[in-house]
BAFI-3210 file (N, C-alpha, C; in Angstrom, 3 decimals, decimal comma, padded with zeros to 6 digits):
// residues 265
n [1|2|3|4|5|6|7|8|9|10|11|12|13|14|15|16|17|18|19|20|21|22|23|24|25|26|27|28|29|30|31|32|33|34|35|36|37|38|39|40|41|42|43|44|45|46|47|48|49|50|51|52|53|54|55|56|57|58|59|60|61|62|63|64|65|66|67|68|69|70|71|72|73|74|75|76|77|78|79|80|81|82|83|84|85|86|87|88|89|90|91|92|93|94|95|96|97|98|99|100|101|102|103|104|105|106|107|108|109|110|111|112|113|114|115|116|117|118|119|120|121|122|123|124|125|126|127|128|129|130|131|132|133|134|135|136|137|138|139|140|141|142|143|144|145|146|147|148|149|150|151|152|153|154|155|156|157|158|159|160|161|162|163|164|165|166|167|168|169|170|171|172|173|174|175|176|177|178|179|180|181|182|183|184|185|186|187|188|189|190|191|192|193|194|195|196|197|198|199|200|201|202|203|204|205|206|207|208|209|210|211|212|213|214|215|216|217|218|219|220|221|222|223|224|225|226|227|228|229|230|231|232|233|234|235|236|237|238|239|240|241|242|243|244|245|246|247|248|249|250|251|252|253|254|255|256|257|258|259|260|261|262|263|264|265]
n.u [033,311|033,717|034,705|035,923|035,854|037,451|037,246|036,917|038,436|041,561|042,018|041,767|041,097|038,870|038,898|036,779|037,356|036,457|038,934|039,019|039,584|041,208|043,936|046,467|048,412|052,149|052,924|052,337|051,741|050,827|050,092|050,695|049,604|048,115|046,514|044,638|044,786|041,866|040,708|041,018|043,946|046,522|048,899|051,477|053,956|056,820|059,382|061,195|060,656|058,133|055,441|053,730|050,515|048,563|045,218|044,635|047,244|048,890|049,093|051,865|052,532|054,628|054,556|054,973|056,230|056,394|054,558|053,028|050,098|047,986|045,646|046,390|045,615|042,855|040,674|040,649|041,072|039,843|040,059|041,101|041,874|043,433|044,016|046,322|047,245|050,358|050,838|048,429|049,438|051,480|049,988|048,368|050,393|051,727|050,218|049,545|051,614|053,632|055,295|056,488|057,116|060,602|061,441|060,322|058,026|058,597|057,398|059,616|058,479|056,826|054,422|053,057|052,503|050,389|047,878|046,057|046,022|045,396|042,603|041,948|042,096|040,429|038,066|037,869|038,345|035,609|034,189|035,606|034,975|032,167|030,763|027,958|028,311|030,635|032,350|032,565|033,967|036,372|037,605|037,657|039,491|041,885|042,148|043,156|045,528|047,025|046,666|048,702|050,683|052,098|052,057|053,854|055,590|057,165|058,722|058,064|055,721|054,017|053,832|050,599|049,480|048,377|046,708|043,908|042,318|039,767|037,729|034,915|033,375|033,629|031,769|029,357|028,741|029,204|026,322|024,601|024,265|023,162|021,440|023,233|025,942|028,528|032,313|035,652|037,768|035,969|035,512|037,698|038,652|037,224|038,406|040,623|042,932|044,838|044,036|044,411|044,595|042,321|040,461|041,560|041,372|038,624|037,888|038,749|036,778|034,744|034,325|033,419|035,103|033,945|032,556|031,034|029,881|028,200|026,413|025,292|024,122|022,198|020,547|019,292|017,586|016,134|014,626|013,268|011,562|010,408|008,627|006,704|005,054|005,986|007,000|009,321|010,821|010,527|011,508|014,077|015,106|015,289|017,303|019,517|020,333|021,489|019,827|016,248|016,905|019,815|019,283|017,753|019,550|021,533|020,300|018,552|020,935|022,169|019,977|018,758|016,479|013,934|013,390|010,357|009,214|009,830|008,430|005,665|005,506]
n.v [020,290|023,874|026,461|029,781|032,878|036,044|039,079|041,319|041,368|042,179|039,958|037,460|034,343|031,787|028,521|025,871|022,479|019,163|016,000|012,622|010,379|011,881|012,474|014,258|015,609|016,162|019,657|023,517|026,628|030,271|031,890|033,268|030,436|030,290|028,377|026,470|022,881|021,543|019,354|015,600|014,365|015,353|014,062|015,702|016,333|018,553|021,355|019,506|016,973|014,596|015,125|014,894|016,294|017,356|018,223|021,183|022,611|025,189|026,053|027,749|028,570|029,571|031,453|028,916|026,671|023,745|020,788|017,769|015,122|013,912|011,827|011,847|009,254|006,892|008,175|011,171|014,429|017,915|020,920|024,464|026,835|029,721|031,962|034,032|036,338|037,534|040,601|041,121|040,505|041,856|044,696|044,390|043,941|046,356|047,652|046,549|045,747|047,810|048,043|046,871|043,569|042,865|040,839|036,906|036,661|034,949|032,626|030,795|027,786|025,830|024,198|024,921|023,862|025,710|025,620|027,401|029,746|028,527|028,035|030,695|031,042|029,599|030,496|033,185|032,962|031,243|034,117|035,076|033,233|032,788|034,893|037,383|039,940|042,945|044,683|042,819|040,845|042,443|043,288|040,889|039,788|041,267|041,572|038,180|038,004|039,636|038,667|036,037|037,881|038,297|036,066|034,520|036,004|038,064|040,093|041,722|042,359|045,621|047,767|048,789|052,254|055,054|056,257|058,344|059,868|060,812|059,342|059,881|060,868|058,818|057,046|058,448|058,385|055,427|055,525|056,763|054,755|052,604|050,773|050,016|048,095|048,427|049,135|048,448|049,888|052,023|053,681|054,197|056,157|058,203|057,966|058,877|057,068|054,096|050,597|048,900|050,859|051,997|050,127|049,698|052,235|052,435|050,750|051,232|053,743|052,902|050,543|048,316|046,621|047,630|046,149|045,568|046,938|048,199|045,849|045,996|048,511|047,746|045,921|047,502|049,220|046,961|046,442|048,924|048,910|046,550|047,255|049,109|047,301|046,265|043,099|040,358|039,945|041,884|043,855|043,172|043,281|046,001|046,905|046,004|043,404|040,093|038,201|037,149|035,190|035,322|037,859|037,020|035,341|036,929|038,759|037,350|036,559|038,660|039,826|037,572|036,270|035,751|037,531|037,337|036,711|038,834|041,089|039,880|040,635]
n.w [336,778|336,665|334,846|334,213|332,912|333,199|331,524|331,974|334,326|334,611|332,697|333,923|334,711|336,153|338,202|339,036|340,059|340,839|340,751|339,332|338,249|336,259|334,312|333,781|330,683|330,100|330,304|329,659|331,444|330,133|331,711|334,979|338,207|340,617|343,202|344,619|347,085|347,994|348,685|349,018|347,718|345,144|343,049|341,264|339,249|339,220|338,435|338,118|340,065|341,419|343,246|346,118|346,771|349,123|350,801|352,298|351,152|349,015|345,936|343,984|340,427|337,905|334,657|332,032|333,847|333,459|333,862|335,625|335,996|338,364|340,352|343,499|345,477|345,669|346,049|344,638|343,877|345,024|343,108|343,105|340,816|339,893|337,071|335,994|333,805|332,324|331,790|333,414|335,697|336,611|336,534|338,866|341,132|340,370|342,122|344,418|345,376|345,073|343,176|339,866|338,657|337,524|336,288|336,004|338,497|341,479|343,994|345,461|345,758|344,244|345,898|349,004|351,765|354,155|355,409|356,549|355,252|353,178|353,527|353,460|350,823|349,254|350,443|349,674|346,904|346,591|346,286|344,183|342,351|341,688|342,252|341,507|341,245|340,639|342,449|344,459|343,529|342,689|344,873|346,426|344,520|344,985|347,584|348,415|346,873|348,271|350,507|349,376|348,778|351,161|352,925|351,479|349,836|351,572|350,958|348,637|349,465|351,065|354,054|355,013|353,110|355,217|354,151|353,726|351,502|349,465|351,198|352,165|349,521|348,230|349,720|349,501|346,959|346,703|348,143|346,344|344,221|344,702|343,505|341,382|339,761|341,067|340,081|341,667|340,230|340,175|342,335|342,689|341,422|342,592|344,817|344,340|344,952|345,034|344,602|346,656|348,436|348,630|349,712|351,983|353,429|353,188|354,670|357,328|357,761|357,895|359,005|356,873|354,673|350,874|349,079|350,930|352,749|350,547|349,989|351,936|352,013|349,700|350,863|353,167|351,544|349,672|352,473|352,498|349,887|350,016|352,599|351,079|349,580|347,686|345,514|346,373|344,156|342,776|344,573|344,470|341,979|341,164|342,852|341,831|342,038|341,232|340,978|342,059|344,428|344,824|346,468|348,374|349,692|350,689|352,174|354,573|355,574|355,983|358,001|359,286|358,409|356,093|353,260|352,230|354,523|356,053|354,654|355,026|357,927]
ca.u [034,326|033,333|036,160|035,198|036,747|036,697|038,317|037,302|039,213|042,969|041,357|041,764|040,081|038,649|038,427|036,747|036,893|036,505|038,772|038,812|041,084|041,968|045,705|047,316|050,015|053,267|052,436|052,757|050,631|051,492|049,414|050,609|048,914|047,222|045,866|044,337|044,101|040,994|040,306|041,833|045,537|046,950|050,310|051,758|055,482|056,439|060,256|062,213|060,261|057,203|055,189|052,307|049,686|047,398|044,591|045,756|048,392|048,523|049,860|052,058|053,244|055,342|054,252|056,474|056,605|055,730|053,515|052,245|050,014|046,544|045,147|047,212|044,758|041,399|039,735|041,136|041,428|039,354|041,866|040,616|042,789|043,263|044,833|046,380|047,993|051,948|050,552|047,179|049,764|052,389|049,079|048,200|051,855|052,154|049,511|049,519|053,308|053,992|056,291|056,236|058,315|061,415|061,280|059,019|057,675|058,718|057,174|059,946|058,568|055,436|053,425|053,154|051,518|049,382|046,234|045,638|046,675|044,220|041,219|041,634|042,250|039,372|037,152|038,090|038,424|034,090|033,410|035,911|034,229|030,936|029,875|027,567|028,633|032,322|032,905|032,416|035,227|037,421|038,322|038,076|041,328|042,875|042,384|043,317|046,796|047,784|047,395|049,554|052,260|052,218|052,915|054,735|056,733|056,964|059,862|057,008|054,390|054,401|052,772|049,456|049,687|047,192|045,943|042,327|041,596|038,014|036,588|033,676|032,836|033,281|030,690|028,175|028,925|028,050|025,276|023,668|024,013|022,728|020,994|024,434|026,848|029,850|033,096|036,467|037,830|034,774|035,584|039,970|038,433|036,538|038,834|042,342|043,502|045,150|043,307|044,445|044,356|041,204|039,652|041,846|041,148|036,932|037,263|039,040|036,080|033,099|034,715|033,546|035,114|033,431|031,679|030,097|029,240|027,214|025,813|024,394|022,908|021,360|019,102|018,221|016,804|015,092|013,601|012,466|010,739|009,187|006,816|005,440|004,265|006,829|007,507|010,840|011,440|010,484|012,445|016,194|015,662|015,173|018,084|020,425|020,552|021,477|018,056|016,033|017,629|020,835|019,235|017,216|020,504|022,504|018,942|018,700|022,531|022,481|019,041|018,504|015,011|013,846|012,327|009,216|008,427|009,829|007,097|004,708|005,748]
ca.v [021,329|025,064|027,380|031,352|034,032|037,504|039,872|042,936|042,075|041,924|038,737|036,482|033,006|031,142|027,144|024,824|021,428|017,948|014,942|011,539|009,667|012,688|012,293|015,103|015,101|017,459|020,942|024,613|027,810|031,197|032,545|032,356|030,033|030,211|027,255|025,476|022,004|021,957|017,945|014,877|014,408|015,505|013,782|015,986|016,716|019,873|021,567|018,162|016,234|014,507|015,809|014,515|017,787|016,771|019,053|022,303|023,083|026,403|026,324|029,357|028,426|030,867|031,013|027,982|025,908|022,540|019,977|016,871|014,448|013,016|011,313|011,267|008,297|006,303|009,461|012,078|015,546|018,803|021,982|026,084|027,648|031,826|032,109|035,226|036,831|038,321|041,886|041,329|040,175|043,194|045,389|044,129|043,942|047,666|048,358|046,225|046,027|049,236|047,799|045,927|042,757|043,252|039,215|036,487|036,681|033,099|032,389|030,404|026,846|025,423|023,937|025,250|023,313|026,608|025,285|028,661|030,392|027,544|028,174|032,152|031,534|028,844|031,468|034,421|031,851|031,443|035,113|035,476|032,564|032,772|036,124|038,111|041,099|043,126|044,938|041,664|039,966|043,072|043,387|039,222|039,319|042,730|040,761|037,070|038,269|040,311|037,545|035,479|038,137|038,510|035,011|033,818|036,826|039,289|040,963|042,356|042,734|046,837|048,534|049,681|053,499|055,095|057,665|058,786|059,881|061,010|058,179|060,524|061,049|057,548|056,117|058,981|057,859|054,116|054,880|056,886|053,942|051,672|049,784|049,640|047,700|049,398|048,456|049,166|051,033|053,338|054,004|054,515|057,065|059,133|058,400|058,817|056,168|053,094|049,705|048,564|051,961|052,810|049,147|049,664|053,330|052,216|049,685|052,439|054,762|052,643|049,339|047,330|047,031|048,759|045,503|044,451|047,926|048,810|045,103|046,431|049,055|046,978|044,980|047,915|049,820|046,245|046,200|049,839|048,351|045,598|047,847|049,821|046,425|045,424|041,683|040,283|039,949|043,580|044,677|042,523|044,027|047,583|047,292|045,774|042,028|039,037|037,585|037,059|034,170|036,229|039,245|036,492|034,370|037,918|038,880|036,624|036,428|039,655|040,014|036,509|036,555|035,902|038,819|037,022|036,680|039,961|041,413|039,630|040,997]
ca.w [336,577|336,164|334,868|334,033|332,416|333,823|330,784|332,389|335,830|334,299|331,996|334,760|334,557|337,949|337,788|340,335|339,503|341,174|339,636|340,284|337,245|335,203|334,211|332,570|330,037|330,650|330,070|330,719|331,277|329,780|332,776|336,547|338,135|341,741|343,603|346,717|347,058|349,126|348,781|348,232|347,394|344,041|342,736|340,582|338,899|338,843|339,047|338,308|341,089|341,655|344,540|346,783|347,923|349,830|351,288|352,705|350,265|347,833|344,339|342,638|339,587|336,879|333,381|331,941|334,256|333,138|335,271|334,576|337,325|338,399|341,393|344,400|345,748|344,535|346,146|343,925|344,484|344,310|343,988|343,071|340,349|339,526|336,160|335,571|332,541|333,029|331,894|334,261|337,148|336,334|336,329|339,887|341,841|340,614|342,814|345,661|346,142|344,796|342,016|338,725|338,456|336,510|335,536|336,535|340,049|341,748|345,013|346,133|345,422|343,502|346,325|349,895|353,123|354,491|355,909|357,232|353,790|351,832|353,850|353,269|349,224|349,128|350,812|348,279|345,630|346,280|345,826|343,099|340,798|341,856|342,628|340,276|342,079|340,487|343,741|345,446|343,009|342,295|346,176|346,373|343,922|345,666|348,962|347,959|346,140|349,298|351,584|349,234|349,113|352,623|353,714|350,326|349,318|352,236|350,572|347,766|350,667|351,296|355,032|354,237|353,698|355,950|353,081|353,499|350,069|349,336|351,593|352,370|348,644|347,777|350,449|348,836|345,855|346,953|348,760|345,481|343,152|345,188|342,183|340,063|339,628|340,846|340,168|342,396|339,663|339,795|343,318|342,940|340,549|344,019|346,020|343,627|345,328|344,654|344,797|347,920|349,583|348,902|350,678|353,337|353,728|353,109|355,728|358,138|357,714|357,783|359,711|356,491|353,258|349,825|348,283|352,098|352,805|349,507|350,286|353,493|351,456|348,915|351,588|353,165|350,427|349,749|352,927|352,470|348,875|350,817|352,836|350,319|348,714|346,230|345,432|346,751|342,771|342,103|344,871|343,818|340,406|341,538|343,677|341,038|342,528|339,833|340,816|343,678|344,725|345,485|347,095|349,535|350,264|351,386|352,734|355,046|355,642|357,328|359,191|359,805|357,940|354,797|352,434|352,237|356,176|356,300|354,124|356,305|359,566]
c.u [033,649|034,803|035,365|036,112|036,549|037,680|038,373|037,987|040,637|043,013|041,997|041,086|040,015|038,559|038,048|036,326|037,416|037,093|039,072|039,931|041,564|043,327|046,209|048,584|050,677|052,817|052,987|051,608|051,545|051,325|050,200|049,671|049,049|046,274|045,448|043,769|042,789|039,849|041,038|043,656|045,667|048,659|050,839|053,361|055,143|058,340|061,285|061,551|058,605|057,043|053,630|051,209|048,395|046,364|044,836|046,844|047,636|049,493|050,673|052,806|053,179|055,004|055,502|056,809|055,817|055,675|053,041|051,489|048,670|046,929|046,113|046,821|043,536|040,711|039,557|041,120|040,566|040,091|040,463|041,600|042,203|044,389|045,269|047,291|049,269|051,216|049,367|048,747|050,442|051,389|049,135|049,235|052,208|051,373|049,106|050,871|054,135|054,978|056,109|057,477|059,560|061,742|060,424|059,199|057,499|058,789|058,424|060,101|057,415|054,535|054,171|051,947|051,490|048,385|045,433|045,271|045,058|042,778|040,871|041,275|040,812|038,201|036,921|037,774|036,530|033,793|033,885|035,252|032,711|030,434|029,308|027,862|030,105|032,825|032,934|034,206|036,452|037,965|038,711|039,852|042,241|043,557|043,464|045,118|048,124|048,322|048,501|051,201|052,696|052,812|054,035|055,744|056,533|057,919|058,849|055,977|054,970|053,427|051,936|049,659|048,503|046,769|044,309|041,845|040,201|037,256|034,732|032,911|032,536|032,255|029,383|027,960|028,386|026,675|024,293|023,375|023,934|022,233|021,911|025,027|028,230|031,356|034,581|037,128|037,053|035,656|036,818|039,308|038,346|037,526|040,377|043,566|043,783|044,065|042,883|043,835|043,190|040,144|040,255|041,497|039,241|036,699|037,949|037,657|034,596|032,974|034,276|034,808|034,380|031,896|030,235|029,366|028,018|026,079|024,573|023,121|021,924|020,408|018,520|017,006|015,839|013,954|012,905|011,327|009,261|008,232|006,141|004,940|004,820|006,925|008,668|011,532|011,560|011,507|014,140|016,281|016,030|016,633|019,655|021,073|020,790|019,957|017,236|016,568|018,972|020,362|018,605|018,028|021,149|021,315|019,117|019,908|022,952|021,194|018,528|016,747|015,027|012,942|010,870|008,295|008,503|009,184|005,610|004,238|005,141]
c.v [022,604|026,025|028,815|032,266|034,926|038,617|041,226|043,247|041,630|040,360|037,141|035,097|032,193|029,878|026,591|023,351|020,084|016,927|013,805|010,804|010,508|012,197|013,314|015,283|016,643|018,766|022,151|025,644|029,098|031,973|032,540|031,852|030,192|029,451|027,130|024,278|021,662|020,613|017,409|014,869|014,306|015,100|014,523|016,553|017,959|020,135|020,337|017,662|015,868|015,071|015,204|016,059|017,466|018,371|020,029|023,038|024,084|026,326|027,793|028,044|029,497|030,474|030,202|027,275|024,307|021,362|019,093|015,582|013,945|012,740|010,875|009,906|007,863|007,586|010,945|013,223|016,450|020,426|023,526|026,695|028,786|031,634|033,241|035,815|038,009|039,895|042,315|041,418|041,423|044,303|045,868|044,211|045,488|048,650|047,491|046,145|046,998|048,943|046,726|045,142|042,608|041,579|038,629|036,167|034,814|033,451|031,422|028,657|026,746|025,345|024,112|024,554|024,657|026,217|026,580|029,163|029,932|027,924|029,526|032,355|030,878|029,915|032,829|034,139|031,956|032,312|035,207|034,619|032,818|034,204|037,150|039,739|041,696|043,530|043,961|040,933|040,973|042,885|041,644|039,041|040,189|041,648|038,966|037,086|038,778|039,633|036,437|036,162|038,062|037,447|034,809|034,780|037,865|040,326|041,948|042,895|044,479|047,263|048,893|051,080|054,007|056,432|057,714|058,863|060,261|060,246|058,460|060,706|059,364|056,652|057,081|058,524|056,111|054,643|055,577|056,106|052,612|049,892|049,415|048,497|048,046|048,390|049,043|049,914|052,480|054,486|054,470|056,022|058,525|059,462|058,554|058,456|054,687|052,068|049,014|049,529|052,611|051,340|049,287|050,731|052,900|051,704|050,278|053,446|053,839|051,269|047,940|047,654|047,335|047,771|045,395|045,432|048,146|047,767|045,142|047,366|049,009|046,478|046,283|049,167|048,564|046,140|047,325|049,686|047,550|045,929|048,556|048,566|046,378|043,966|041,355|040,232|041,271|043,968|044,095|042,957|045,272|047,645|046,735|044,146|041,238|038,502|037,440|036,238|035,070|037,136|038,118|035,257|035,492|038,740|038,803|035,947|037,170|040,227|039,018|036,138|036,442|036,948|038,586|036,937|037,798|041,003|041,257|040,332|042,436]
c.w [336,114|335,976|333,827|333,906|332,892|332,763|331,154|334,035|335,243|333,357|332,815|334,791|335,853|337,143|339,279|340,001|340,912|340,123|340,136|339,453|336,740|335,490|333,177|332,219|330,307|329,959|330,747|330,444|330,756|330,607|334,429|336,877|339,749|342,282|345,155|346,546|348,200|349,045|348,418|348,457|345,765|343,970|341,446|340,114|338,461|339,441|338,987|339,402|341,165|343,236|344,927|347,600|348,127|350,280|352,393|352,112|349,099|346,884|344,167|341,699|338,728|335,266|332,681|332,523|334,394|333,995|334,606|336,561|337,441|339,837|342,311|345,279|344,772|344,928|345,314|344,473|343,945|344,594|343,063|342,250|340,019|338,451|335,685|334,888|333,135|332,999|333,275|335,657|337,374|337,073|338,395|341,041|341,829|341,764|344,295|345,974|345,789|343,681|340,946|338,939|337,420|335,862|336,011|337,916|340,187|343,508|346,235|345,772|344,644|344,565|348,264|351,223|354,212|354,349|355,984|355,679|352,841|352,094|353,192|351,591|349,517|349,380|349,874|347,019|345,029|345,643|344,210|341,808|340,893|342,088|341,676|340,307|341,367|341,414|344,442|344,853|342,775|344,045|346,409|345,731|344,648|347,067|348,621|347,504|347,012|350,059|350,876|349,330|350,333|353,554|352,797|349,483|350,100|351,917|349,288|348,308|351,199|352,570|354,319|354,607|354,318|355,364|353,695|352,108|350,355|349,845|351,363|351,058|348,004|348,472|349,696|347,395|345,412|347,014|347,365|344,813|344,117|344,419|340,817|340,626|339,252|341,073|341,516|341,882|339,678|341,076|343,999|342,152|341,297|344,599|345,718|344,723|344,973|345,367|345,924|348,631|349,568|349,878|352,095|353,936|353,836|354,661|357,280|358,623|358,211|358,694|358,551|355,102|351,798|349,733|349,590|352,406|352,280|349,384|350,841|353,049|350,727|349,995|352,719|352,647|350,087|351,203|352,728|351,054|349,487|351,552|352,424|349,370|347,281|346,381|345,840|344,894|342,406|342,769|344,858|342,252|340,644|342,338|343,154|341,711|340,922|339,732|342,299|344,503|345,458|346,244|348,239|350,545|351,158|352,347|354,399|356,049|356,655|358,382|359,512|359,422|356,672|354,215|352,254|353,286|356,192|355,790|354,891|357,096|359,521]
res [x|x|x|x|x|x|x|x|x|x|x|x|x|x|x|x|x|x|x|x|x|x|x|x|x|x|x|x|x|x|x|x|x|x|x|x|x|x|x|x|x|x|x|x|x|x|x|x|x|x|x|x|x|x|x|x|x|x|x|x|x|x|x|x|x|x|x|x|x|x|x|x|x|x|x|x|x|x|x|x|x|x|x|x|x|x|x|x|x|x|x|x|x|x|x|x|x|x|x|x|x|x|x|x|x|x|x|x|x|x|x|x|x|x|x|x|x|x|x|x|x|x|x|x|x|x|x|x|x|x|x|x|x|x|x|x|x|x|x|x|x|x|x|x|x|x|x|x|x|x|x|x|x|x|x|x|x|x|x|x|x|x|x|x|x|x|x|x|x|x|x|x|x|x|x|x|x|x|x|x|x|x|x|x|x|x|x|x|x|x|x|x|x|x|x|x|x|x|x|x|x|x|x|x|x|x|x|x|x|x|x|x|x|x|x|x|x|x|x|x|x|x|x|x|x|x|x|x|x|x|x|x|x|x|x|x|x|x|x|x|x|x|x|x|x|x|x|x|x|x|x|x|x|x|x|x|x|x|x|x|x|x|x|x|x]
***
């Protein structure tokens, strides 16, 4: 089980855990809660009813709503929760659905069979727990939240507006801090645009979005390191990588080469 706090993205907490007997007693969160079962089968009560969710299925639950459950089989289940605080969620809804919730936001039901849906959170879910990156995880939650309103509350889901905003200052703005660690706040700041509208407006202008972009520019400022005879370590520090390890996985990722042959060559 790994579970991770993030207090400077709306104090959000990621969990990814594998369980096999756990059994937990009735309970509630103060947080919404955001799921994907993405193994297994989980039996869990929830809503007056037990419930079987097998793999493919996405969680909402409303702060308060008490759950209690364990191992839908001997195989157990491995699921992806996003825990996120009423003020964080408020925070977030004002800016991707253009409005704050005037009570608590209810998806409808607890648990939803979206295969489609599960793969997309599961996939977001990665960057958002794992990624040492904040532009990588601030757009991860932007993105991730959208696609749930979108299938699971399209009445909150708003057209994207097709603002521009300062795109042009905000890609100069990437491409100078190449070696930071920029956040998507930095970059609403450039382009005094909202959260959404400035990834959708980024990924308008440049065909990627912010984090994948400034990515692009990280490896190749490393390769420009690598032929004046830097180390692949010298050059993932210099370029604001977590370690080399990361700069030679995304490396690699996008020129099909590792930093070390590619030194070579």
């Amino acid at each position: 089980m790994s579970l991770r706090s993030r207090p400077d993205l709306y104090g959000i907490e990621t969990l990814s855990a594998r369980y096999h007997q756990q059994s937990f007693k009735p309970h509630a969160h103060d947080e919404y809660l955001f799921g994907v079962i993405d193994g297994g089968v989980h039996a869990v009560w929830c809503r007056g009813e037990m419930n079987r969710v097998p793999q493919g299925s996405v969680v909402t639950m409303r702060p308060g709503d008490v759950h209690h459950g364990g191992a839908g089989d001997a195989q157990g289940w491995r699921q992806r929760m996003i825990y996120i605080p009423e003020a964080g969620m408020r925070s977030l809804l004002a800016d991707t659905a253009d409005r704050e919730p005037t009570g608590t936001l209810d998806f409808g039901a607890a648990f939803h069979a979206r295969p489609g849906l599960a793969a997309r959170f599961a996939a977001l879910h990665e960057v958002l727990h794992n990624s040492p990156q904040r532009l990588s995880r601030d757009v991860a939650l932007e993105s991730l939240l959208a696609a749930l309103l979108r299938e699971l509350a399209p009445q909150l889901s708003q057209p994207e507006p097709r603002e521009a905003g300062r795109i042009a200052e905000a890609i100069d703005y990437l491409e100078a801090r190449v070696e930071e660690d920029v956040s998507l706040d930095d970059l609403c700041a450039v382009t005094r645009l909202q959260r959404r509208q400035t990834i959708a407006a980024f990924r308008r202008a440049t065909g990627l979005p912010p984090h994948a972009w400034h990515l692009q520019k990280k490896i190749l400022q490393v390769k420009r390191l690598l032929r004046t005879g830097l180390t692949p370590a010298e050059a993932a520090a210099q370029t604001g990588f977590a370690d080399q390890s990361h700069m030679g996985r995304n490396f690699r990722a996008i020129l099909g080469i590792t930093p070390a042959a590619y030194a070579k060559g």
